[in-house]
N, C-alpha and C positions, 0 to 999 in steps of 0.2 A: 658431658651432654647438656647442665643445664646452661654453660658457657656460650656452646653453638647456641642453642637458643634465642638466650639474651642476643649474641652477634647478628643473629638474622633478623630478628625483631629490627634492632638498629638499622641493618643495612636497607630492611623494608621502610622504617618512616625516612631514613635519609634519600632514599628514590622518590618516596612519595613527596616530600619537600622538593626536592628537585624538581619535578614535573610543575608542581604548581608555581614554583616561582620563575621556572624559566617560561612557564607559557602564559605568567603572569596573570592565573585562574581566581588568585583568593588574596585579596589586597590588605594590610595591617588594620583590623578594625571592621573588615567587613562583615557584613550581614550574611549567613550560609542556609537557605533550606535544604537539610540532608535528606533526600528520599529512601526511605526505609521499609523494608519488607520483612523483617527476621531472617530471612535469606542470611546466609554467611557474608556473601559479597558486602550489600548494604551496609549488615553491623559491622565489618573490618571496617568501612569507610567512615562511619561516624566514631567508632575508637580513634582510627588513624589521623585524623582530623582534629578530636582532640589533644592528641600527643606531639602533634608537630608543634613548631615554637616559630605559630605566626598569631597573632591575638587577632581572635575573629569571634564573633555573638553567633555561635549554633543554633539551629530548630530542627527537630527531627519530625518527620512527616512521615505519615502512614496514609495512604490511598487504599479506601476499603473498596473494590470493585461488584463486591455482591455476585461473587462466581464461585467462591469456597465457603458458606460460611459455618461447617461446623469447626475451620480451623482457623476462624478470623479473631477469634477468642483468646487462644493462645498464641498468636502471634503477635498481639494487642499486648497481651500480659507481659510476655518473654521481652518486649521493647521498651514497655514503661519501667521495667527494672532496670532495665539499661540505661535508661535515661534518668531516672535514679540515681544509679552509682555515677553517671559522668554530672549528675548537674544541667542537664540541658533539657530545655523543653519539649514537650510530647503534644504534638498536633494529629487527629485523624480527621478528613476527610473519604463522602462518600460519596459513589459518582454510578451512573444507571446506565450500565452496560446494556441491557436487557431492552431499555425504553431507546438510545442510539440505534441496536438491531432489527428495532420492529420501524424505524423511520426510513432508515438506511441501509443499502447492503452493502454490510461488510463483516468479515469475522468476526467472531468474539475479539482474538485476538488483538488484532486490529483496531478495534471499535477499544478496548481496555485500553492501550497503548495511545491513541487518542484522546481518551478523557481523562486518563493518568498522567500527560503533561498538560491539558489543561485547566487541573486540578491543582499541578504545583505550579503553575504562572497565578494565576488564583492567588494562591496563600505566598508568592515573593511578593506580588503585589501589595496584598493586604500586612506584608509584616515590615515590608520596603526594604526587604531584601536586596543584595545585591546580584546574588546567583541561587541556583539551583544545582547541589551536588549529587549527581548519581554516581551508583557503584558497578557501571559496566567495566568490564577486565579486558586482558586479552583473548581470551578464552572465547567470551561471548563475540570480541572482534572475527575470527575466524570460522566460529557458528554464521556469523550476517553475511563472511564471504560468499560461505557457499548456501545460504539463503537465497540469497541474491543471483547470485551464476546459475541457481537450477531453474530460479522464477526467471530470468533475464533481465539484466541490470547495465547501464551506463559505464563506462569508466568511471563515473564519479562517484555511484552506487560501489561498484567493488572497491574501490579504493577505503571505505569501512568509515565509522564514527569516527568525527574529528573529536580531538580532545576538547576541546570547546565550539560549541556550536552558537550564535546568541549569548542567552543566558545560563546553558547550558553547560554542567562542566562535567567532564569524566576522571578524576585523576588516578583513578586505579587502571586505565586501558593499556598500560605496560607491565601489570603485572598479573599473574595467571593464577585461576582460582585456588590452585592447591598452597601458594604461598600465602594466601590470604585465611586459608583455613587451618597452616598450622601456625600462623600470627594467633588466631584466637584459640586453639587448643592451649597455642603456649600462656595464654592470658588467662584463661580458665574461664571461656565466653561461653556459652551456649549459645546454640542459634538453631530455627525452624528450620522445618523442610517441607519447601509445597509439592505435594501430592500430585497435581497435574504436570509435573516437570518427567514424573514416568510416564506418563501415556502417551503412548506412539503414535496416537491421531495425529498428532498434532509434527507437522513438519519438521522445527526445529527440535525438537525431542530424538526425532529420527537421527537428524544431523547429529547432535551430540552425544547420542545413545546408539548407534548404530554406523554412523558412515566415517565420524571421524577414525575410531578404533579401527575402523576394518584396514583404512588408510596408513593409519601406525604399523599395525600388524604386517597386512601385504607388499605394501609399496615403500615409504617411507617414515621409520622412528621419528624425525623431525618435522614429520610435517606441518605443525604448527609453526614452527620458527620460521620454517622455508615460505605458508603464507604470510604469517607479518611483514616479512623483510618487502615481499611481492607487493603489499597492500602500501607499505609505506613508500616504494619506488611511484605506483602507480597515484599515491598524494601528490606527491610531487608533484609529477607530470600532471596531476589534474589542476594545479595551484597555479603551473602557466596555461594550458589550454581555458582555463577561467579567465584570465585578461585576455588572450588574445580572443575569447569570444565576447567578453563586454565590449572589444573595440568594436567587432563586426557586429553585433547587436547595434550599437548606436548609428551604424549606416542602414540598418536593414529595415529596423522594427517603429513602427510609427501607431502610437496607442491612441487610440481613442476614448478618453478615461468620463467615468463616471464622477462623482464627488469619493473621499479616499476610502470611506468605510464599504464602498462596495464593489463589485469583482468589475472588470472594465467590459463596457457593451461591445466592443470591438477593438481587435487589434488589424493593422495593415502589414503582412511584410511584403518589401516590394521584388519584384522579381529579378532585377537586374544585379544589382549590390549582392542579392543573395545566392544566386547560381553566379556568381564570381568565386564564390568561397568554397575552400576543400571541402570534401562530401562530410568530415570529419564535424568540420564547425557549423553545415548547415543544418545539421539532426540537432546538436547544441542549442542553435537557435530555437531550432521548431521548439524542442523542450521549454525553454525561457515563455515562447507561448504559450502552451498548455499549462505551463504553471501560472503563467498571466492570468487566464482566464478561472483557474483554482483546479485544473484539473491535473491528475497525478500519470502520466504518460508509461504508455507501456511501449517497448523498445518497437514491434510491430506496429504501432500506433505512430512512432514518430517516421519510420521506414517507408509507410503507406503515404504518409501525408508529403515526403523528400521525391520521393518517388511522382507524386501526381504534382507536384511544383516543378521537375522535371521537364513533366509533357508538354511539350510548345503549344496545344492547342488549348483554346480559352474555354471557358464554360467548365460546369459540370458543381458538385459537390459532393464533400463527405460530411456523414453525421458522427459526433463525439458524446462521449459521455454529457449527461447535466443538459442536456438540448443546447449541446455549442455544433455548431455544426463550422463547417472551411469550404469558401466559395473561389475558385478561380476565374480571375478575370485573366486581362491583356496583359499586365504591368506590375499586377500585385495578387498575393493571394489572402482572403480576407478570414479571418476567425470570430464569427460571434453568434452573439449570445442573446434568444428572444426574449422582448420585453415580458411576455408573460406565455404562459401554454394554457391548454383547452380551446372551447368553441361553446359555439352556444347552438343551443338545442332546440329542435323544432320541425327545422326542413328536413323533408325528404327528398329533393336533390342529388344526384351522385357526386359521388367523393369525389376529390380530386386522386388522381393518379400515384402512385406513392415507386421512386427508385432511385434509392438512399446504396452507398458505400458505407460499412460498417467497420470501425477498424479494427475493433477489437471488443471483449466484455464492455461493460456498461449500461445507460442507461440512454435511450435513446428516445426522444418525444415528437409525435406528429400532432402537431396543436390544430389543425384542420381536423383529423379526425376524431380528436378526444381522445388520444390512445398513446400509449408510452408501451416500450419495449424494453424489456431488461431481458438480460444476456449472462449470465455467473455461469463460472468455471467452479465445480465439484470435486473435490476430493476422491468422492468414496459415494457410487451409485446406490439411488432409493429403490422402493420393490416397486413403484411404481412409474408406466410406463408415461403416460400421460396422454390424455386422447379428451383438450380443455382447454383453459386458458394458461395450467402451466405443464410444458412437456419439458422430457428429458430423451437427450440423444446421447448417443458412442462421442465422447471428445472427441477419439481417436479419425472417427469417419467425418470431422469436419476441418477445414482451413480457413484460417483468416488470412486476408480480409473477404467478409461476407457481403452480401447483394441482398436489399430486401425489396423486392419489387412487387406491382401488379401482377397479378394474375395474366399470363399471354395465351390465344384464341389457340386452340388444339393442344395446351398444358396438359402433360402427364405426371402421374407419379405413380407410388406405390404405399397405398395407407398400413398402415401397420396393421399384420397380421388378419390381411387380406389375403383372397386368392390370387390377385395379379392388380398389376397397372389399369388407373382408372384418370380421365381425364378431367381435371381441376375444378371445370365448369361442370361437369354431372355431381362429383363430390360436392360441390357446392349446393347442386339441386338435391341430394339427396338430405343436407345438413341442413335443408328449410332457410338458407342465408337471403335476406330480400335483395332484390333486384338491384338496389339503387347502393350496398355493396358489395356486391361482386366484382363492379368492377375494377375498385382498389381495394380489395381484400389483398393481403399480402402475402407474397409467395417467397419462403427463403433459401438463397443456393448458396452454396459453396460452389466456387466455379460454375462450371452449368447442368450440377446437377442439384434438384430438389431435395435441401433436408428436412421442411415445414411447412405447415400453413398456421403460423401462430395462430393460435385461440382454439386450434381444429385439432390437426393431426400431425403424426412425423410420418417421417418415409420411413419404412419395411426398413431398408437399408443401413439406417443410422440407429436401428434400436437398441436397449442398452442388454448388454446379454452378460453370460456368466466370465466373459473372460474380459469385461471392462474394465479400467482401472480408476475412469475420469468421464467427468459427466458434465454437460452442459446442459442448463435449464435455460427453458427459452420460454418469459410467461408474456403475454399482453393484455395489457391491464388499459382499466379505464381512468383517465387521470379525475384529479376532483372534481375539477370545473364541466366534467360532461356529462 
C-alpha cells in the first residue's frame, strides 16, 4: 500500500513536470506567486511546486476577500504553517468586494474573481515575479464548461482555461481533484474547507454538487473525460479560427484610438470586407469590438448587432452596455463611446424623444435626459414587486432584444394589479409626471408588447409570481451629473 503511494505521488510530480516544461509555464530561476486559499487544490500546487526539480524562488499569496471572515483566520494559520515547513514566503492581501458591488453591478462572485487577479498582478508586479501560479484542475475545467453552455458561451468560452493565459499559469488543469487530495493525505497535509462551496445559491455549486453526479449516474460514468477530450478538440479548432479571424479583423476593423491607457472613443468596421466573411468569423469580429471598447459581450448581444450589419438599409442604432452605443451608416458600422454623460439642469423644454435597441442586460445611459437604465438578470426573485424607480418582472415573460421607446398617442397597458388596461398618457396624468416629460418618458417592449414604464410601473402581465424562477430588475436612475 504504502509502495502504490509513493508510485503515485511520483507519477503525480512527473505529470506535473511534464506540463510545465512542455508548455514552458516556470523557467530555471524564475520568480512564482503561488495563489493560495487552504483549499486542497491551491496547497497540492505549492507542495508540488516545490518537489519538482526546476529551481524557481516561490511566494505564496493569500487574497483575503472580506466574504468569510470568521474562517479567514484559520485558513491564514493552516497556510503560514505550510509555508513554514516548505521555506517559502507568506504574503496576504486584502481586496473590497463589497465597495466594487455597491459601484458596479456585478456578482459577488464575479466582482471577487476580478479583484482576486488584480491583487496578484499587484503583488508579481511588486515582487517582479515572473508568473502567477493557480491551482485550477480538471475538475474545475469541466464545472466552467457547463457554466458557460447554461449562461451561453463562444467556442472559445467552452473550449475551457488555457493552461497559460498572459501571466497566468494553471499546471494542475490535467489533473483531477481527487488526485490531488490523496497526494496530500499521502503527505500528511491538512487543508481548509470553504463553507460557501456547499451553498447551492450559488450556480456553480449546483453544477458540481448536483448536475455533474446526476450526469455520471444517469447518462454517462465518464463524463468528465468525454468533456476534456471535447473541450480540448474544440482548443484546437479555436487556435486556428483565432488567425483566421485576426486576418479578417485587420481588413475589417479600423480603430479610432484614444492615447493607450484609455478604452478607444470609436471603433469603424466597415461593411463590405465584413459581410464577405462567414457568418462564423463575422460574430468573432463583432466580439474583438466589444472587447475593444471594454465591453464583455453576451452571445445575444453579438447576434443582434451581426444581424442589424446584415440589414442593407442605413441608419438606425443600438445602445450597449457602459453608454457605447453601434450606429449604421452606408459603408460601416460604427461603435462608440460618449465623451461624457449627464446634462445640465435648469430648462423646462421637452425632452428629446428617446427609441434605443437594447441588446441585452446592462447599463444603458441617456445623457440628454440625465438618466441611465440598468437591466440585471436575477437568480432567485424578491418579495417585492416594484411600482418606482426599481421594478422586477417574470424573466420568463421577457425577450431580448428589447425596444425602449417614447411613449406612443393611444399607448395601452396593464399596471400591476389593476382592474384593467389604462392608457399610458392617463397613467401618466394620474402619476402627476409634468408635461414637458411625458413626452419622452420611456416605454419598454419586448416585441410589441409593453413590459414597463421605468421609474413607474410594470405590466400586470410580466409580474413576478410563485412559479418564477428568474427575475429581471429594471431601475432608472438618475446619473451624477443631473
Amino acid at each position: 500500500m504504502q509502495q502504490m503511494r509513493l508510485d503515485r505521488t511520483r507519477g503525480l510530480i512527473e505529470r506535473v513536470t511534464a506540463v510545465i516544461r512542455d508548455n514552458g509555464l516556470i523557467m530555471q530561476g524564475d520568480r512564482v506567486i503561488v495563489a493560495v486559499s487552504g483549499g486542497p487544490d491551491s496547497l497540492a500546487l505549492l507542495y508540488l511546486l516545490r518537489a519538482i526539480d526546476i529551481p524557481m524562488e516561490l511566494t505564496a499569496a493569500y487574497i483575503d476577500h472580506g466574504l468569510r471572515p470568521s474562517e479567514i483566520p484559520y485558513e491564514v494559520n493552516t497556510l503560514l504553517d505550510c509555508c513554514r515547513t516548505l521555506a517559502i514566503p507568506f504574503l496576504t492581501r486584502s481586496v473590497d468586494v463589497h465597495g466594487l458591488l455597491a459601484t458596479k453591478k456585478r456578482s459577488p462572485e464575479e466582482a471577487a474573481r476580478i479583484l482576486r487577479y488584480e491583487a496578484l498582478e499587484e503583488l508579481r508586479r511588486e515582487y517582479r515575479a515572473e508568473v502567477v501560479a493557480t491551482g485550477h484542475t480538471a475538475d474545475d475545467q469541466v464545472e466552467e464548461f457547463f457554466l458557460r453552455l447554461i449562461r451561453g458561451s463562444s467556442r472559445r468560452g467552452l473550449s475551457g482555461m488555457a493552461v497559460r493565459r498572459d501571466r497566468i499559469i494553471r499546471p494542475l488543469l490535467y489533473e483531477s481533484k481527487a488526485s490531488l487530495t490523496d497526494f496530500l493525505t499521502s503527505s500528511h497535509v491538512s487543508w481548509c474547507v470553504d463553507s460557501s462551496n456547499l451553498e447551492r445559491h450559488f450556480l456553480r455549486n449546483r453544477v458540481r454538487l448536483d448536475l455533474l453526479p446526476l450526469l455520471e449516474k444517469e447518462f454517462n460514468p465518464a463524463i468528465r473525460r468525454t468533456i476534456r477530450q471535447n473541450m480540448n478538440i474544440l482548443a484546437e479548432e479555436e487556435e486556428y479560427l483565432e488567425r483566421k479571424t485576426e486576418l479578417a479583423a485587420s481588413l475589417c476593423i479600423r480603430p479610432f484610438s484614444l492615447p493607450e491607457d484609455e478604452k478607444p472613443q470609436q471603433l469603424a468596421v466597415l461593411a463590405e470586407p465584413f459581410l464577405d466573411q462567414h457568418p462564423a468569423i463575422r460574430r468573432r469580429i463583432l466580439e474583438q469590438c466589444f472587447l475593444g471598447m471594454g465591453i464583455r459581450p453576451a452571445y445575444g448581444q453579438i447576434d443582434t448587432i451581426a444581424e442589424f450589419m446584415a440589414n442593407g438599409s442605413s441608419g438606425g442604432e443600438i445602445h450597449l452596455d457602459d453608454g457605447v452605443r453601434v450606429e449604421k451608416r452606408k459603408d460601416q458600422l460604427l461603435f462608440c463611446r460618449p465623451l461624457e454623460h449627464g446634462r445640465k439642469r435648469g430648462k423646462k423644454e421637452a425632452l428629446p424623444a428617446i427609441d434605443l435597441t437594447l441588446a441585452g442586460p446592462g447599463h444603458y445611459f441617456l445623457p440628454e435626459h440625465g438618466r441611465e437604465l440598468v437591466i440585471e438578470e436575477r437568480d432567485s426573485p424578491a418579495t417585492v414587486q416594484g411600482d418606482g424607480s426599481s421594478l422586477l418582472v417574470d424573466r420568463a415573460k421577457v425577450a431580448f432584444p428589447l425596444v425602449l421607446r417614447s411613449a406612443q398617442p393611444g399607448e395601452t397597458f396593464h399596471p400591476y394589479n389593476s382592474p384593467g388596461r389604462k392608457k399610458v398618457s392617463r397613467y401618466f396624468n394620474d402619476r402627476k409626471i409634468p408635461a414637458h416629460k411625458r413626452v419622452a418618458w420611456p416605454v419598454l417592449l419586448s416585441g410589441d408588447r409593453v413590459v414597463a414604464l421605468p421609474g413607474l410601473q410594470i405590466d400586470h402581465a410580466c409580474r413576478v409570481t410563485e412559479a418564477t424562477t428568474e427575475v429581471l430588475l429594471i431601475d432608472w436612475r438618475r446619473t451624477e451629473n443631473s
